[in-house]
Biopython code that builds the backbone (N, CA, C, O; Angstrom):
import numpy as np
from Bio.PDB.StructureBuilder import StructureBuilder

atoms = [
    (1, "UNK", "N", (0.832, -1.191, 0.000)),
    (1, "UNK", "CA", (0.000, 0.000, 0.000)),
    (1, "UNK", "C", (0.869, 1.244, 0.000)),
    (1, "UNK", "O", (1.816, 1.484, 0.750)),
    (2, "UNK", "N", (0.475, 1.841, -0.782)),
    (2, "UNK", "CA", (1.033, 3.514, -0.819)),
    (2, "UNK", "C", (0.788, 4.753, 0.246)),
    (2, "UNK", "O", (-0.381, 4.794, 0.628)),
    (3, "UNK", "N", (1.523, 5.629, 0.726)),
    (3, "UNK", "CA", (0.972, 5.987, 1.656)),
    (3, "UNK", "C", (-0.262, 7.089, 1.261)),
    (3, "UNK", "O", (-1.065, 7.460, 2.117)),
    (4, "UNK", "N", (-0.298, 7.451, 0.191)),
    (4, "UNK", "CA", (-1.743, 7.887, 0.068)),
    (4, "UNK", "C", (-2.868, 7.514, 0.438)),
    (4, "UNK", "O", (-3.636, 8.234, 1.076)),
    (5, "UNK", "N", (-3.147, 6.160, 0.029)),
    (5, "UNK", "CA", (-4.256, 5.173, 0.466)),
    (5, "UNK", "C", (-4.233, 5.165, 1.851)),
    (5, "UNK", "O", (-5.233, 5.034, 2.556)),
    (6, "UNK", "N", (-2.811, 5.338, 2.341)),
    (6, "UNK", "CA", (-3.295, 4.844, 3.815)),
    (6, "UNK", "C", (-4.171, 5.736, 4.113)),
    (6, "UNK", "O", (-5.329, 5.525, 4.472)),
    (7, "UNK", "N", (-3.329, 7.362, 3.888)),
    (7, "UNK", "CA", (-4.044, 8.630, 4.549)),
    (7, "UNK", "C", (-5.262, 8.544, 3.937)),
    (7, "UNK", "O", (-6.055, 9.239, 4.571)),
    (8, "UNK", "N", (-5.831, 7.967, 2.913)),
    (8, "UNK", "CA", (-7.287, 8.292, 2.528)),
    (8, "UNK", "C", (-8.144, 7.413, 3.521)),
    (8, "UNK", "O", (-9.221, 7.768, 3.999)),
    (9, "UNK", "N", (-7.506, 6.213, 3.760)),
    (9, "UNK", "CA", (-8.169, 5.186, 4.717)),
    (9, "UNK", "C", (-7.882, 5.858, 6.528)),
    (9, "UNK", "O", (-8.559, 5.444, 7.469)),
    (10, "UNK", "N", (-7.243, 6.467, 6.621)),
    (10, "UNK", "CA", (-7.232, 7.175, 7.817)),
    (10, "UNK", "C", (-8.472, 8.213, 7.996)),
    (10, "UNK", "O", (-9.299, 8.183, 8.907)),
    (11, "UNK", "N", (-8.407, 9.218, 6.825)),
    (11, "UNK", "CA", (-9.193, 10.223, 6.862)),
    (11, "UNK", "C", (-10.803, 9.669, 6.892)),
    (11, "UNK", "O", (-11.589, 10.059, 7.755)),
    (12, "UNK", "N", (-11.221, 8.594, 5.705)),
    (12, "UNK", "CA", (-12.233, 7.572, 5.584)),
    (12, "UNK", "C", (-12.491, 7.240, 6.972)),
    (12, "UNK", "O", (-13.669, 7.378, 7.301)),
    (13, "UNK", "N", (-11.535, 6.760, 8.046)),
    (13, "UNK", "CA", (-12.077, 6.410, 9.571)),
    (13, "UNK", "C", (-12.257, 7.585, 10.481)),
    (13, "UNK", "O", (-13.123, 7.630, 11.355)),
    (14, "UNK", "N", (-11.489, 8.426, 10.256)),
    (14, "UNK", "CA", (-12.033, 9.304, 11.220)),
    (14, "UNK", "C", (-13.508, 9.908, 10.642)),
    (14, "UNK", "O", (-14.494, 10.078, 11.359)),
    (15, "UNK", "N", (-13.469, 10.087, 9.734)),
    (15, "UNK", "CA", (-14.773, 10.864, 9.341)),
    (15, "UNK", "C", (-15.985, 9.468, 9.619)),
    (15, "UNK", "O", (-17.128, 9.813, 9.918)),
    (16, "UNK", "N", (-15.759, 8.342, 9.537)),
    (16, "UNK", "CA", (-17.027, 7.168, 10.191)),
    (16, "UNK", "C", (-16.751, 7.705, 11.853)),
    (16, "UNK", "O", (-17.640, 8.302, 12.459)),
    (17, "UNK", "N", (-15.542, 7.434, 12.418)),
    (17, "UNK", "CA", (-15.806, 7.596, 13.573)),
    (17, "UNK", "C", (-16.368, 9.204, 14.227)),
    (17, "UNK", "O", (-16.865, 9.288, 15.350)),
    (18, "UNK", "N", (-16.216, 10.190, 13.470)),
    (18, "UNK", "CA", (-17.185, 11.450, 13.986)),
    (18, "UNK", "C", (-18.910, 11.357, 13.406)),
    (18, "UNK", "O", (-19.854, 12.012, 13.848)),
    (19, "UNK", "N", (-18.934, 10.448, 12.420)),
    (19, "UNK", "CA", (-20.336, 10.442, 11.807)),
    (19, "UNK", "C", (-20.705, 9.582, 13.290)),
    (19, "UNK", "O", (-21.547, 10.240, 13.900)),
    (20, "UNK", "N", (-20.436, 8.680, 13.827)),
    (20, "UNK", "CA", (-20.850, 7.596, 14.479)),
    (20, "UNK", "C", (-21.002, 8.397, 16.477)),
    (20, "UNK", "O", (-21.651, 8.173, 17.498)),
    (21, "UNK", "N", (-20.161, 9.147, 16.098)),
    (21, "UNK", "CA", (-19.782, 9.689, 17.573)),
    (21, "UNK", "C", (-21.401, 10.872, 17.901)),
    (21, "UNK", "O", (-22.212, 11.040, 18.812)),
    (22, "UNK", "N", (-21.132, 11.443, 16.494)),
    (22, "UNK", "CA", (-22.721, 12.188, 16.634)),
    (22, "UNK", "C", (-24.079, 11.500, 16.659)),
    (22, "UNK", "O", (-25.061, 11.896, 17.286)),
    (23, "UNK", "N", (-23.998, 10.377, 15.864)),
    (23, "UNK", "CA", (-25.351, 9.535, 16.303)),
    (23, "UNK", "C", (-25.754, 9.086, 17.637)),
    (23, "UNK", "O", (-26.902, 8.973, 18.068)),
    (24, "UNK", "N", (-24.559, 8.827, 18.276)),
    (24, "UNK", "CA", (-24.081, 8.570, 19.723)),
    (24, "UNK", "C", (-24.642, 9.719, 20.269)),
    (24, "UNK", "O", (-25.549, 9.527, 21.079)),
    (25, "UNK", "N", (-24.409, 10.559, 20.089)),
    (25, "UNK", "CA", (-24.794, 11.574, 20.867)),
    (25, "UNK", "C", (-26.224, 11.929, 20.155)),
    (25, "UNK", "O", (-26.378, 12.847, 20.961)),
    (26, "UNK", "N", (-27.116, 11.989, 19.549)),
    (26, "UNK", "CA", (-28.051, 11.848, 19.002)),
    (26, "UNK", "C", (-28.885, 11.127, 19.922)),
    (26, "UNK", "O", (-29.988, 11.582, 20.223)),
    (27, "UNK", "N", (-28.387, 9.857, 20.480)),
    (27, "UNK", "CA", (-29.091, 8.890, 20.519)),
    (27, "UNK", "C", (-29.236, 9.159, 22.117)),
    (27, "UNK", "O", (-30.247, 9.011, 22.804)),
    (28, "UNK", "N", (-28.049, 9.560, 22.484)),
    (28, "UNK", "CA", (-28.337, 10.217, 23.955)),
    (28, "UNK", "C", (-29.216, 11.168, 24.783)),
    (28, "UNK", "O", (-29.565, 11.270, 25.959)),
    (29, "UNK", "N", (-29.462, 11.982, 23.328)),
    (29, "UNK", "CA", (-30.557, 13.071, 23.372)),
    (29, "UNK", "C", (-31.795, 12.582, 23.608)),
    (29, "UNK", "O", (-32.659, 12.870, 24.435)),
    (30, "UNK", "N", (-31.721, 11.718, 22.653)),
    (30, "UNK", "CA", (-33.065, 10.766, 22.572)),
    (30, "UNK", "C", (-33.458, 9.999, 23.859)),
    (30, "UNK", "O", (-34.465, 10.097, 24.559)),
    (31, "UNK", "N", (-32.648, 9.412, 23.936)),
    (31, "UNK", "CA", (-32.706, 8.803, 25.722)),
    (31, "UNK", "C", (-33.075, 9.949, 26.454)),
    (31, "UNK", "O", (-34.299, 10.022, 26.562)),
    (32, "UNK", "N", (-32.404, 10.961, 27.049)),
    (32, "UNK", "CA", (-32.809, 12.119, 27.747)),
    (32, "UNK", "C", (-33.898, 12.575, 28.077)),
    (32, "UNK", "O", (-34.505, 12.751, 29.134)),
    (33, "UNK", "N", (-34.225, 12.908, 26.002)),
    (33, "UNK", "CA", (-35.865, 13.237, 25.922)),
    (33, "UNK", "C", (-36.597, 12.545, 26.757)),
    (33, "UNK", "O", (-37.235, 12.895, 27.749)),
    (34, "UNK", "N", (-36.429, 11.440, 26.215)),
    (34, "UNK", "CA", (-37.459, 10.371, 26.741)),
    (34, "UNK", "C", (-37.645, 10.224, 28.075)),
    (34, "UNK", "O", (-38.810, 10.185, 28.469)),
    (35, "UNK", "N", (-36.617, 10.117, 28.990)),
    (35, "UNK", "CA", (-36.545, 9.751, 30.408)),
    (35, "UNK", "C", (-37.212, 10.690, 31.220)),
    (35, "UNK", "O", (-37.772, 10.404, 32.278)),
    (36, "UNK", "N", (-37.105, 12.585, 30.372)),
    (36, "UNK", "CA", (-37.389, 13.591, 30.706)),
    (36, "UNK", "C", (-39.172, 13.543, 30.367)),
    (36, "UNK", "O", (-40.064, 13.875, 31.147)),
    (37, "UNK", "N", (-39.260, 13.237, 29.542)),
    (37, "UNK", "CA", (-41.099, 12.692, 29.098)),
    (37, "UNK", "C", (-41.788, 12.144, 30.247)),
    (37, "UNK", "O", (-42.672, 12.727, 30.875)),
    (38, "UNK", "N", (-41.068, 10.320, 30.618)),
    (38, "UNK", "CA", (-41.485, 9.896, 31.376)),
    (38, "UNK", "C", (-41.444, 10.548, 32.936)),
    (38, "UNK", "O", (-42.258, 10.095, 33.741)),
    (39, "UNK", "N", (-40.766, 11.313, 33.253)),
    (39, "UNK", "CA", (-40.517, 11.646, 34.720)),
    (39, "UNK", "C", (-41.351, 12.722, 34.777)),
    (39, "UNK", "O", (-41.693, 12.918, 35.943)),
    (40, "UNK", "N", (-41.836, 13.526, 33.987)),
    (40, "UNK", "CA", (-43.006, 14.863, 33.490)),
    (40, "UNK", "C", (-44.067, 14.255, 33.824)),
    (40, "UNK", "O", (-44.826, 14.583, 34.736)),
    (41, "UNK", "N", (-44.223, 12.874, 32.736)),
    (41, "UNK", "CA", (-46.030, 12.222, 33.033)),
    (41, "UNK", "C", (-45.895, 11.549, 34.603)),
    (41, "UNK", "O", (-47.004, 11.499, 35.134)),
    (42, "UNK", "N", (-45.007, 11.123, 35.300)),
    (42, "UNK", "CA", (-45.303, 10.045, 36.097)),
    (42, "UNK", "C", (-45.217, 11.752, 37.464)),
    (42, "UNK", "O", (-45.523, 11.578, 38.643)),
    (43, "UNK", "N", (-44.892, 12.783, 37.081)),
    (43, "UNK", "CA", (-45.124, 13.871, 37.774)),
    (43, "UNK", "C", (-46.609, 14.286, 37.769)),
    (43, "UNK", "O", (-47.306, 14.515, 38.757)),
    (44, "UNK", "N", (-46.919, 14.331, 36.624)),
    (44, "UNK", "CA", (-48.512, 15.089, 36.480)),
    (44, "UNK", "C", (-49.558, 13.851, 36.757)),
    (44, "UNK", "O", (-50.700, 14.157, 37.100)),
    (45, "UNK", "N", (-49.241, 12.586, 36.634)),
    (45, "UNK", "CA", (-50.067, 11.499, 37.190)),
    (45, "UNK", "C", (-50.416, 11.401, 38.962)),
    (45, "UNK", "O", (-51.361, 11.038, 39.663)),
    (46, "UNK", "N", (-49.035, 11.961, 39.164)),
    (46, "UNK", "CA", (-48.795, 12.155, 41.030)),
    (46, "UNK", "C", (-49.925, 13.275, 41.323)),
    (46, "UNK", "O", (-50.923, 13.100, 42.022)),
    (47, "UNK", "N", (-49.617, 14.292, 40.743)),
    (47, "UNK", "CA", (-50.260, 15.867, 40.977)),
    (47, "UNK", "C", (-51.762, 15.257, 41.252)),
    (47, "UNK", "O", (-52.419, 15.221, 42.293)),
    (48, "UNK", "N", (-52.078, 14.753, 39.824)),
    (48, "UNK", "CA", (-53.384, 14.299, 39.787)),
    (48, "UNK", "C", (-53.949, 13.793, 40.935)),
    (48, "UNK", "O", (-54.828, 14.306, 41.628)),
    (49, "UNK", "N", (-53.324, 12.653, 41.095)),
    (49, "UNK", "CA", (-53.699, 11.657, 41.972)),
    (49, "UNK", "C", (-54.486, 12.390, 43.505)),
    (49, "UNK", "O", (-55.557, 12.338, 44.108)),
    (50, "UNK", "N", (-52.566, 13.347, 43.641)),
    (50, "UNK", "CA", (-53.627, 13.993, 45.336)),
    (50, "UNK", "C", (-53.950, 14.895, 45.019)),
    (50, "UNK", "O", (-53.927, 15.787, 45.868)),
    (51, "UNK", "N", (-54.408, 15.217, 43.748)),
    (51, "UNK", "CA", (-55.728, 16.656, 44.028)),
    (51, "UNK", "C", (-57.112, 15.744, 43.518)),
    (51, "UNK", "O", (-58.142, 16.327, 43.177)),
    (52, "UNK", "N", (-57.017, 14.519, 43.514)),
    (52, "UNK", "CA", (-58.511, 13.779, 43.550)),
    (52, "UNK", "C", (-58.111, 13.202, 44.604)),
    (52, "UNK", "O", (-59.042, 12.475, 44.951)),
    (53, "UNK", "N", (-57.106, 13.082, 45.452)),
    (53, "UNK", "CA", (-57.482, 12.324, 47.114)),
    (53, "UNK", "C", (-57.690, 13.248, 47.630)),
    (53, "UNK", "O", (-58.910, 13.293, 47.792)),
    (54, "UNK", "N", (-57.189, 14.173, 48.067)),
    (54, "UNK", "CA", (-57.477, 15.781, 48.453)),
    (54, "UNK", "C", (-58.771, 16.437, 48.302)),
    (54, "UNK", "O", (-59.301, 17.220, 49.090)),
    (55, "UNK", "N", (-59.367, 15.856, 46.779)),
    (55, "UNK", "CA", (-60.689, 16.332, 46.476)),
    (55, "UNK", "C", (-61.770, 15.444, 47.629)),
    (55, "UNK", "O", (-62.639, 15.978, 48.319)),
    (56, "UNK", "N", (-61.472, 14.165, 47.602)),
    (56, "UNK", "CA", (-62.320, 13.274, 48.456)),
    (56, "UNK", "C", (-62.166, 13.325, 50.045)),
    (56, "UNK", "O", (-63.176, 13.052, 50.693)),
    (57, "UNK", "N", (-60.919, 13.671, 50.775)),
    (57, "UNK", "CA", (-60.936, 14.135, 51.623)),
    (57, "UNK", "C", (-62.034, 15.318, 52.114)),
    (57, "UNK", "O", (-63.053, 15.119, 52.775)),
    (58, "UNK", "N", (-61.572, 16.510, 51.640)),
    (58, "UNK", "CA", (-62.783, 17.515, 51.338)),
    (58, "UNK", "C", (-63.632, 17.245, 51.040)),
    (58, "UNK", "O", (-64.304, 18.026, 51.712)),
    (59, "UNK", "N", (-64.668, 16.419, 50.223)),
    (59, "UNK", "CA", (-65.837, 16.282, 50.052)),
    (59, "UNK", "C", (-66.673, 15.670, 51.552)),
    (59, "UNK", "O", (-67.867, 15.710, 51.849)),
    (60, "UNK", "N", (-65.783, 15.253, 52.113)),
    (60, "UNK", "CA", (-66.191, 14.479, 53.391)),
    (60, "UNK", "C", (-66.180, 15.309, 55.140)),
    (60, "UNK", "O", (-66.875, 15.350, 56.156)),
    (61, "UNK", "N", (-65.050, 15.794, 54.662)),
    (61, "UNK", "CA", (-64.691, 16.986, 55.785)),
    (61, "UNK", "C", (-64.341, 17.948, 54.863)),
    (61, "UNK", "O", (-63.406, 17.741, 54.090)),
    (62, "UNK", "N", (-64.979, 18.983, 54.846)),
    (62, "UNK", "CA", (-65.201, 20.548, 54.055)),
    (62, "UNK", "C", (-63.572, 21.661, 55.055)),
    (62, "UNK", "O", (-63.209, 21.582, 56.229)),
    (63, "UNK", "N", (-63.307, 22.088, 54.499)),
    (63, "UNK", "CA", (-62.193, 22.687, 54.991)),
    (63, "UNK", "C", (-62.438, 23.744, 56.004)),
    (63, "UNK", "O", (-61.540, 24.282, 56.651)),
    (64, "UNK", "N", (-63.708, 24.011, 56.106)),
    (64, "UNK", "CA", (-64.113, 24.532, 57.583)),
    (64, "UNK", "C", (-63.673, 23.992, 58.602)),
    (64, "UNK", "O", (-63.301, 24.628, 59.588)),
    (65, "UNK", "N", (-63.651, 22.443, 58.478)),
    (65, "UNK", "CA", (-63.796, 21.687, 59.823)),
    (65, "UNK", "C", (-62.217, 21.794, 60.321)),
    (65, "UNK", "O", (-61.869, 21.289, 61.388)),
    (66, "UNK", "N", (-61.409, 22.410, 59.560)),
    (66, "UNK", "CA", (-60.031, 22.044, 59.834)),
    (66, "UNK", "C", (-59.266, 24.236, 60.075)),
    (66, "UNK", "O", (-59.770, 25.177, 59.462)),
    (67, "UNK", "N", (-58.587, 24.314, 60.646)),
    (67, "UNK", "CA", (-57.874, 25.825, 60.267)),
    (67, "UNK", "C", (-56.418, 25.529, 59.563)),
    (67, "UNK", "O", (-55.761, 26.500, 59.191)),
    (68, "UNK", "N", (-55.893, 24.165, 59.372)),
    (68, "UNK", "CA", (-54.679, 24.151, 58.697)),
    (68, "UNK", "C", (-54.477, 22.775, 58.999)),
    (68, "UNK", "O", (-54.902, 21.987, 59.843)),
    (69, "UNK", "N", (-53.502, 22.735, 57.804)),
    (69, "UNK", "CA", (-53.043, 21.243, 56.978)),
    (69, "UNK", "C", (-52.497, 20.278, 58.806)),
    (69, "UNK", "O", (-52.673, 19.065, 58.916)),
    (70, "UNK", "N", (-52.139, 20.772, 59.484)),
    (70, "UNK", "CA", (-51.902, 20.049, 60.578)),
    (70, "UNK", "C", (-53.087, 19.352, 61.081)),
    (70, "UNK", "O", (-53.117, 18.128, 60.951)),
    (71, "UNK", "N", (-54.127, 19.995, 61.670)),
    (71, "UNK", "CA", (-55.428, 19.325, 62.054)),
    (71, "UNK", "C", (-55.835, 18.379, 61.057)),
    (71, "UNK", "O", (-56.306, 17.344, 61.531)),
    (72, "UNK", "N", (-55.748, 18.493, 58.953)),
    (72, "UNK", "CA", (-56.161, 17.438, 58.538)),
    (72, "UNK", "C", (-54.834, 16.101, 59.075)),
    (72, "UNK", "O", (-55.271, 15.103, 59.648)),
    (73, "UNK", "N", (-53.556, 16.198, 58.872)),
    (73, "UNK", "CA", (-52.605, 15.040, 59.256)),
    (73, "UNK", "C", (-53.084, 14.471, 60.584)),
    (73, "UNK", "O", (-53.151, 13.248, 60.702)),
    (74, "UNK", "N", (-53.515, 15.498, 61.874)),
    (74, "UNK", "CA", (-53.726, 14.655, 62.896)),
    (74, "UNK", "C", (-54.788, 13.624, 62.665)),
    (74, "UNK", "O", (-54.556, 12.428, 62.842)),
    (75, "UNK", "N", (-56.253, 14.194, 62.169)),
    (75, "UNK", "CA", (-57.317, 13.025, 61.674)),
    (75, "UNK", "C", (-56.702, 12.376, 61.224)),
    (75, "UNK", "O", (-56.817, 11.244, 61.694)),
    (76, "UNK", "N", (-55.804, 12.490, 60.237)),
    (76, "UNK", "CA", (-55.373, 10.965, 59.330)),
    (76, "UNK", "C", (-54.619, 10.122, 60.232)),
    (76, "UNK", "O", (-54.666, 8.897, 60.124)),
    (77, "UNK", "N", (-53.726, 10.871, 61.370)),
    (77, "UNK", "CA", (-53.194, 9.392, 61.497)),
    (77, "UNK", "C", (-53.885, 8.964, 62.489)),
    (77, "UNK", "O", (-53.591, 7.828, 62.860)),
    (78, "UNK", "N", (-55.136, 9.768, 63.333)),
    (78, "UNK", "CA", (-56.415, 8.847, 64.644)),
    (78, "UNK", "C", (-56.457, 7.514, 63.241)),
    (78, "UNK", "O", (-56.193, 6.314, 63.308)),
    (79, "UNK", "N", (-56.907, 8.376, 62.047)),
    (79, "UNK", "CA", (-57.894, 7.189, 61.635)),
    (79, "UNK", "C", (-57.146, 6.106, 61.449)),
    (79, "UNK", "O", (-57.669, 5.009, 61.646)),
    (80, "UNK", "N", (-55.587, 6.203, 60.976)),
    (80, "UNK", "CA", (-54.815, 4.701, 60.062)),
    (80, "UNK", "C", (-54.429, 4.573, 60.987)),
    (80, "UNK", "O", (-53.274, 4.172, 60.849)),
    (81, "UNK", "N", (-54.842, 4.727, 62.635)),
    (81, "UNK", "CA", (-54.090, 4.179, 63.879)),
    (81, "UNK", "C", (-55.402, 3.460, 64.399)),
    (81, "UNK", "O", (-55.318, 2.798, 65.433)),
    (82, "UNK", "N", (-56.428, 3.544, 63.831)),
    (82, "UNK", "CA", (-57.763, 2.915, 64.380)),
    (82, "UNK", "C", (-57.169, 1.146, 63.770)),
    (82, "UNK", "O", (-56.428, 0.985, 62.801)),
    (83, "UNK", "N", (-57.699, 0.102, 64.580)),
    (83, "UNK", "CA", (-57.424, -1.384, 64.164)),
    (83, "UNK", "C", (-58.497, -1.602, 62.942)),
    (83, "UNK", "O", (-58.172, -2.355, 62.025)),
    (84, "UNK", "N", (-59.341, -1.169, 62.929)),
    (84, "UNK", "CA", (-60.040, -1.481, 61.541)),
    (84, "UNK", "C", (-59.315, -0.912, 60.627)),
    (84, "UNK", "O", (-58.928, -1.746, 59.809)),
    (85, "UNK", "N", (-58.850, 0.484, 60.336)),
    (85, "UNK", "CA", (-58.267, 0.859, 59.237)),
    (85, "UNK", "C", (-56.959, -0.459, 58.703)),
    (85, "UNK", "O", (-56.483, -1.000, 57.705)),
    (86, "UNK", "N", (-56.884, -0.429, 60.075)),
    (86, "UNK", "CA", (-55.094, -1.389, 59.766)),
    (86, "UNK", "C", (-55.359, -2.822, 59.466)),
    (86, "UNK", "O", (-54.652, -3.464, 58.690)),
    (87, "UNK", "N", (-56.578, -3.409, 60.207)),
    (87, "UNK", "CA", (-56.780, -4.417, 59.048)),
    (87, "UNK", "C", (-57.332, -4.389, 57.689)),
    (87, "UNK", "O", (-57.159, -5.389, 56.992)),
    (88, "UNK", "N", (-57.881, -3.528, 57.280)),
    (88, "UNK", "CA", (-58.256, -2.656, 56.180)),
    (88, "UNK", "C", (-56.686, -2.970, 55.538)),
    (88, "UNK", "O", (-56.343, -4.085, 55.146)),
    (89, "UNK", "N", (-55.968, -1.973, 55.519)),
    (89, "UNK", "CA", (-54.673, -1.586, 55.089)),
    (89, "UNK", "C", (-54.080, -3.455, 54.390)),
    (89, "UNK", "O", (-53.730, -3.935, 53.312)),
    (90, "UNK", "N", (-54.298, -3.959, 55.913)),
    (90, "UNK", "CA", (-53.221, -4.919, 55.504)),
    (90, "UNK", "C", (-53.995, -6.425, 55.044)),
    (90, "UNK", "O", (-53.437, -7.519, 55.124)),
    (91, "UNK", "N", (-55.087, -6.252, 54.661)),
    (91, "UNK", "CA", (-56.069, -7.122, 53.535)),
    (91, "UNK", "C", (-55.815, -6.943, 52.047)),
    (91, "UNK", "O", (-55.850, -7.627, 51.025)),
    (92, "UNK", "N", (-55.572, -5.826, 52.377)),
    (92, "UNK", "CA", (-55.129, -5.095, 50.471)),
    (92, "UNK", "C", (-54.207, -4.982, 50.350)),
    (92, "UNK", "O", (-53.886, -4.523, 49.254)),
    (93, "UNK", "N", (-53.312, -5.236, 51.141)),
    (93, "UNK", "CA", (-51.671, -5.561, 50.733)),
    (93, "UNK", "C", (-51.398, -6.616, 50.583)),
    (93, "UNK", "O", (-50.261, -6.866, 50.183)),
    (94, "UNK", "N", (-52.233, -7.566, 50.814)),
    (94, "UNK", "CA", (-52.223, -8.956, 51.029)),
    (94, "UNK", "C", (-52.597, -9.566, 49.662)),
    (94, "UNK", "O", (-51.982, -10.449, 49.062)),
    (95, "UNK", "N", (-53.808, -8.878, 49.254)),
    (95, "UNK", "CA", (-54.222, -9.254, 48.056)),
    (95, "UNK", "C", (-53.453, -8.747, 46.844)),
    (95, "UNK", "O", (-53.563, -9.351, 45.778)),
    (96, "UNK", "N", (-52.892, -7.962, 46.922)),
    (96, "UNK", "CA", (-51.874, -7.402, 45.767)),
    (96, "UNK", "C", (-50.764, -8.522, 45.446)),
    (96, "UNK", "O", (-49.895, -8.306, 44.601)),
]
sb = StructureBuilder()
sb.init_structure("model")
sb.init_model(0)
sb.init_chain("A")
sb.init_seg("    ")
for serial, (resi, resn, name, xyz) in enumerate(atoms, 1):
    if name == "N":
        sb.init_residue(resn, " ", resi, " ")
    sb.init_atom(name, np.array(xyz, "f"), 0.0, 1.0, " ", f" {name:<3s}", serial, name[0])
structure = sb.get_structure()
């Protein structure tokens, strides 16, 4: 081989290996996106969730009955400290 060829076969690899290095990184983006997608929806699925437990709370006890988020936590934990709740609780963990 001549050394022309080589340098053309040199230049030929580096230019695959920067074509390849950007897909790489392309592909990383892509991952990113994505991970960044999923962690957005599994955010706005959360949100959801306790502003319809939140909603049902309130529908039951109206926010009169309470002057701040402390008085609702104390009800919650009388109630998941009551033995019915907790066999409640741990029937449906059971069944899962």
């Amino acid at each position: 081989m001549d050394v022309k060829k080589i340098d053309d076969d040199i230049i030929t690899v580096q230019e695959d290996i920067k074509k390849y290095e950007k897909h790489i990184e392309q592909l990383e983006h892509q991952r990113d996106r994505i991970i960044n997608r999923n962690k957005s929806q599994e955010r706005k699925a959360r949100t959801r969730r306790l502003i319809e437990r939140g909603a049902m709370l309130e529908s039951d006890f109206p926010a009169e009955y309470f002057k701040d988020n402390h008085e609702v936590q104390e009800l919650l934990e009388i109630a998941f400290n009551s033995e019915e709740v907790k066999q409640f609780l741990k029937t449906k963990k059971e069944s899962r």
